[in-house]
C-alpha positions as CSV (number, residue, x, y, z in Angstrom):
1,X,28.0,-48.9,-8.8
2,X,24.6,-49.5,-6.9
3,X,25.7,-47.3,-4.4
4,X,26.2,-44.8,-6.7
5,X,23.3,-44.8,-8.6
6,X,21.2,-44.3,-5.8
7,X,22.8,-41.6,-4.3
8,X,22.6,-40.1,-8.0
9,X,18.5,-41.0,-7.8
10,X,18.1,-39.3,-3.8
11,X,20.0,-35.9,-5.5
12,X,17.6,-35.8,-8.4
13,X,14.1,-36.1,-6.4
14,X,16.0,-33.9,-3.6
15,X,16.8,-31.8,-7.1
16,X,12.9,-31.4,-7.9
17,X,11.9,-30.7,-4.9
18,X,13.7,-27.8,-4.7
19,X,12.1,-26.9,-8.1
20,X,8.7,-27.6,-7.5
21,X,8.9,-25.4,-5.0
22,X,9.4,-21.8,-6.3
23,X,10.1,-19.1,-4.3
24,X,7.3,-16.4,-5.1
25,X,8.7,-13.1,-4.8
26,X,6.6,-10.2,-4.2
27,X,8.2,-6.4,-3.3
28,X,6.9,-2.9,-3.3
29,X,4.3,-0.5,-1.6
30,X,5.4,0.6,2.2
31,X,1.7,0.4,2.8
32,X,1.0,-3.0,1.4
33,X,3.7,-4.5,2.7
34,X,1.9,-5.8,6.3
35,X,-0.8,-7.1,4.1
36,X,1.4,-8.8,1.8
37,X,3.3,-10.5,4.6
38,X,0.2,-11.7,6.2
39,X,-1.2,-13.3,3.6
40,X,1.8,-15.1,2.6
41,X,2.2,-16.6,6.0
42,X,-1.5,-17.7,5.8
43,X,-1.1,-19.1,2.2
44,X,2.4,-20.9,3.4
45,X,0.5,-22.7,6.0
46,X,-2.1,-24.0,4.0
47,X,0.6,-24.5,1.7
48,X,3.4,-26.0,3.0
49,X,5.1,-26.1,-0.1
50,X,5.2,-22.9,-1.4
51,X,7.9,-20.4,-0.3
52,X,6.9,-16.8,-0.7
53,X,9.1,-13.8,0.2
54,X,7.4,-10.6,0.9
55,X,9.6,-7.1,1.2
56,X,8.7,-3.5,0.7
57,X,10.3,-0.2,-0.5
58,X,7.9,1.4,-2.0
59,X,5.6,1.3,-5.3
60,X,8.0,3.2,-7.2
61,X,11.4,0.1,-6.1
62,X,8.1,-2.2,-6.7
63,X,7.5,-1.6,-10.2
64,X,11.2,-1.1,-11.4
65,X,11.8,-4.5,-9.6
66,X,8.7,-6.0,-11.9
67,X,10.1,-4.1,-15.4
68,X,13.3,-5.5,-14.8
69,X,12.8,-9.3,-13.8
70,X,13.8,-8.8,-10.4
71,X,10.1,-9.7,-8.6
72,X,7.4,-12.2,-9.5
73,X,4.9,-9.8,-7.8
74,X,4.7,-6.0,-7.6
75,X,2.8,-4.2,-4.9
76,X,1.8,-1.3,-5.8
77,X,-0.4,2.1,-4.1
78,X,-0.8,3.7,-7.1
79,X,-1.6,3.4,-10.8
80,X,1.9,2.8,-13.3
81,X,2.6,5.8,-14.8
82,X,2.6,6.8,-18.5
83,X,6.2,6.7,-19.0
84,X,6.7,3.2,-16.8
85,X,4.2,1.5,-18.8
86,X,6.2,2.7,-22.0
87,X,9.0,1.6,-20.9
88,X,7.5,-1.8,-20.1
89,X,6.8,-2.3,-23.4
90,X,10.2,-1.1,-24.2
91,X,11.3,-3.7,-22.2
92,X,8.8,-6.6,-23.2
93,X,7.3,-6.8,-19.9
94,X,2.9,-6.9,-20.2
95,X,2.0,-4.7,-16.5
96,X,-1.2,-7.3,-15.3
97,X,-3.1,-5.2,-13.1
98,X,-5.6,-6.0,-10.7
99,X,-6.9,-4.4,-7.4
100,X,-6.5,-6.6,-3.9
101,X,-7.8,-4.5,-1.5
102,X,-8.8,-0.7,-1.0
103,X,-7.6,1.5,2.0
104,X,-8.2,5.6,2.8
105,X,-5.0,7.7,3.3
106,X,-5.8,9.5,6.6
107,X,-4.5,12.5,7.8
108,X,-2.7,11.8,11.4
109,X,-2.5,14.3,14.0
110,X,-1.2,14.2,17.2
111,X,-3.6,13.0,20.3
112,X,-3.3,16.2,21.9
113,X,-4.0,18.2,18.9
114,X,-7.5,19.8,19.5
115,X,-7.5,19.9,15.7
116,X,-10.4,17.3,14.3
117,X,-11.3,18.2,10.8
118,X,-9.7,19.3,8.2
119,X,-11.3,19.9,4.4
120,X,-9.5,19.2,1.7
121,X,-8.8,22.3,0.6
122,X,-7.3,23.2,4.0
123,X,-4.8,20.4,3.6
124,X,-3.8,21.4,0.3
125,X,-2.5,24.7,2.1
126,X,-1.0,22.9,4.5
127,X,1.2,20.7,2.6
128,X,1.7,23.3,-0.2
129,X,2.8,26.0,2.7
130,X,0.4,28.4,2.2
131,X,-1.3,27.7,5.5
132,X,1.5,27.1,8.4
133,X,0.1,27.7,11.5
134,X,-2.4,25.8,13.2
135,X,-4.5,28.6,14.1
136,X,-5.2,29.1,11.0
137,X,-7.5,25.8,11.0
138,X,-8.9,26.0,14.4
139,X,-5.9,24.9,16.2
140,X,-3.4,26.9,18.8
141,X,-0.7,29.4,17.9
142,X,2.0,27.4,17.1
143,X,3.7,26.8,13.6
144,X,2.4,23.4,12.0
145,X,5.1,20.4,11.1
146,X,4.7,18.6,8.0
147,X,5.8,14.7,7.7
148,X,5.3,12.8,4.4
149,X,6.5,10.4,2.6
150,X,9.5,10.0,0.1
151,X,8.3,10.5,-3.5
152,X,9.3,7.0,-4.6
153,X,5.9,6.0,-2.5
154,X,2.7,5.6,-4.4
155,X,0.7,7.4,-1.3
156,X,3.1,10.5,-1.9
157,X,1.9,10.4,-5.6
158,X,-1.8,9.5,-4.8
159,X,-1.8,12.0,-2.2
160,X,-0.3,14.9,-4.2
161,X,-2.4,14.5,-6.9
162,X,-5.7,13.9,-5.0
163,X,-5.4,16.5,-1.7
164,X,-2.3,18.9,-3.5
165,X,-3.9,18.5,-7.1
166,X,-0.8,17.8,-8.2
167,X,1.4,20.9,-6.8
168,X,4.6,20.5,-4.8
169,X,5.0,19.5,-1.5
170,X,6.2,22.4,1.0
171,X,10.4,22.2,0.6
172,X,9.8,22.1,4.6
173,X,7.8,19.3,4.5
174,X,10.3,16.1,6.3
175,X,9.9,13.1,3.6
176,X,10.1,9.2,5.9
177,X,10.9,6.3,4.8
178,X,7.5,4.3,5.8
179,X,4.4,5.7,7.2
180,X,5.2,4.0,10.2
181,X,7.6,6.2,10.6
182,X,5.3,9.0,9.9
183,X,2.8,7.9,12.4
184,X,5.9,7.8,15.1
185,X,7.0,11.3,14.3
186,X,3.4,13.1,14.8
187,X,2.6,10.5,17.6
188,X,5.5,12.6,19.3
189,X,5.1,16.1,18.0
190,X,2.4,17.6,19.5
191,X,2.4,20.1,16.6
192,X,2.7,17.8,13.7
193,X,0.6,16.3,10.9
194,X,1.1,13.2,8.5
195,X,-0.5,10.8,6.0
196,X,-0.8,7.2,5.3
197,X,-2.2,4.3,5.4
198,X,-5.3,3.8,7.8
199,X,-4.1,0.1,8.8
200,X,-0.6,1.6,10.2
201,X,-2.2,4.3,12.8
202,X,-1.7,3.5,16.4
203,X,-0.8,6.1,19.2
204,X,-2.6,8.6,16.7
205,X,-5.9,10.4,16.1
206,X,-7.2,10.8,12.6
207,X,-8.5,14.4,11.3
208,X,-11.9,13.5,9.8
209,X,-11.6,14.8,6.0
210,X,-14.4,16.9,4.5
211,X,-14.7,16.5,0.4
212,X,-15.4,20.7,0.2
213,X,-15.8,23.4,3.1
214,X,-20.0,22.6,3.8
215,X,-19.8,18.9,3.2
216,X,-19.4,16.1,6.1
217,X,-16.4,15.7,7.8
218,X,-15.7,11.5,7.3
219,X,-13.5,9.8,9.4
220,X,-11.3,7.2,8.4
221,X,-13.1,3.5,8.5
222,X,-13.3,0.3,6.9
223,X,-17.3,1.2,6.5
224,X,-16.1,4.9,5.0
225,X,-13.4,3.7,2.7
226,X,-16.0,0.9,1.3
227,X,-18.6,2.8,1.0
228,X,-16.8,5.9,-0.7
229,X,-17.9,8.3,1.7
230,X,-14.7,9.1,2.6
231,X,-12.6,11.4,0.4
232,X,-9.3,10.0,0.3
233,X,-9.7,6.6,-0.7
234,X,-8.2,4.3,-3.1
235,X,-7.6,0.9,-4.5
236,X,-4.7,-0.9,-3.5
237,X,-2.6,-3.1,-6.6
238,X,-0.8,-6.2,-7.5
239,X,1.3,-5.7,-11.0
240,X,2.1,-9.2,-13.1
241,X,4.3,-9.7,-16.1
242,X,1.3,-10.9,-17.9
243,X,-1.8,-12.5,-16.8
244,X,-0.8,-15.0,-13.7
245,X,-1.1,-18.5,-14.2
246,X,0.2,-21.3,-12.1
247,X,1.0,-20.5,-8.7
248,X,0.9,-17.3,-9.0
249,X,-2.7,-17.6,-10.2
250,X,-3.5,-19.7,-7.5
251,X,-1.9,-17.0,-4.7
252,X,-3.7,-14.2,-6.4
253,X,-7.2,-16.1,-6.2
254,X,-6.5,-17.1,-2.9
255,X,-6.3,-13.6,-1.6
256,X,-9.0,-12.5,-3.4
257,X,-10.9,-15.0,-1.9
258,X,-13.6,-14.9,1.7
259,X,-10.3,-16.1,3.3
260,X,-8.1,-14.4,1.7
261,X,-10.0,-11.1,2.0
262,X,-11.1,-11.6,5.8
263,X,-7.3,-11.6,6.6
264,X,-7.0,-8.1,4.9
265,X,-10.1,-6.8,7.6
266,X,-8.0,-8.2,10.7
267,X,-5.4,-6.2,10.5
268,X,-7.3,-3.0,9.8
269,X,-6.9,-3.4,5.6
270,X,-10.2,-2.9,3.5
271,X,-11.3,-5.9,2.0
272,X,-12.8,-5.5,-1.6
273,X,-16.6,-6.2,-2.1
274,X,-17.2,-10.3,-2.7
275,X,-18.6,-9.1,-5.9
276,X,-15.1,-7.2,-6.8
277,X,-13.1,-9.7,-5.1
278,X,-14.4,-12.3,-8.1
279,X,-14.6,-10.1,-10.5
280,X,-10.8,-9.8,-10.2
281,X,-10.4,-13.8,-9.6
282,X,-8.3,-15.5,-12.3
283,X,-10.9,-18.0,-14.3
């Protein structure tokens, strides 16, 4: 009978062990997702007793997950739309919003492209098909290849409306799942262009971006994105059902935080301002 209420005793604290430590589950954004699983191995080390689990997918499987129970956190490149907060409400979930870190959607080109500037305007024909050759932009005479992303990404929707003004993509442009692989396709095409991220670029060149046809070209920087200077820039989301509390108030304010914050700068993120970074805290 001792026996057996002591093994009864060991399951029960093994029991709330298992309970005090809730998995965190946070899924969405392609181009969050480094960031995300970054700064839940940093948080799990300082916190040996939390268990986050990080995946990607885009903002679009990100924000479905979060309006129908299926993820603690959302990550997110892009605003909800109109009809997805309706139906959040329709659904009795309350979208929490709040900004993490900002990053600038470059324009990739190829390393042997002599192409280094591009206005925005000039993109807009590129990726709506009324421009297809590169000579048309300074380039060589060759036909120009367009990679994107798949419209269930928030930088496909941020960069149509911003660069595209909210026209369609050119039916020849070749939709990827991640912009890593849009940065392996152009690092291979000699002819190609993509978008994306600025943290994911490597074995690329960015186009610097000019805002109209006499204004600075801006190339794509921690310093350009902070500042504003460059024209493709944008905050960067995490989506709540409701304001956080608990752990997941303690995770958010921990990545908002001077630690939290310098892990988004090492790996090429942009870290908010400390003043934004606080201003978004949890009190």
């Amino acid at each position: 009978m001792k026996k057996t209420i002591l093994t009864l005793l060991a399951l029960t604290l093994c029991a709330g062990f298992v309970i005090s430590g809730q998995t965190v589950t946070i899924k969405g954004s392609d181009t969050l997702v480094r960031l995300g699983q970054r700064w839940a191995e940093e948080y799990m080390k300082a916190n040996p007793e939390a268990v986050i689990q990080v995946s990607g997918g885009g903002s679009g499987t990100g924000i479905a997950a979060l309006l129908n129970g299926a993820t603690d956190i959302c990550e997110a490149s892009r605003d909800m739309k109109e009809k997805e907060y309706k139906l959040a409400e329709k659904k009795g979930i309350t979208p929490y919003r709040v900004s993490v870190a900002l990053d600038g959607i470059a324009v990739f080109l190829n390393d042997k492209n002599p192409v280094t500037e591009l206005s925005l305007s000039q993109l807009k024909g590129i990726y709506t098909g009324a421009i297809t050759n590169w000579k048309e932009v300074g380039g060589p005479d060759n036909m120009i290849i367009l990679y994107g992303r798949e419209n269930n990404s928030g930088t496909y929707a941020f960069f149509k409306k911003r660069v595209l003004d909210g026209e369609d993509y050119d039916d020849k442009t070749q939709t990827l799942p991640g912009t890593a692989a849009v940065v392996n396709a152009v690092a291979k095409d000699e002819l190609g262009i993509g978008y994306g991220g600025i943290a994911w670029a490597t074995d690329v060149k960015f186009a610097a971006v000019k805002d109209g046809d006499t204004a600075d070209a801006v190339i794509p920087s921690i310093e350009s994105v902070s500042n504003g200077s460059y024209p493709i820039s944008r905050d960067l989301y995490w989506f709540f059902n409701g304001k956080p509390e608990g752990e997941l108030k303690k995770l958010l304010n921990w990545c908002l935080s001077e630690e939290g914050q310098k892990v988004s700068a090492s790996i090429d993120y942009v870290p908010l301002s400390k003043e934004k970074a606080m201003e978004n805290m949890i009190k």
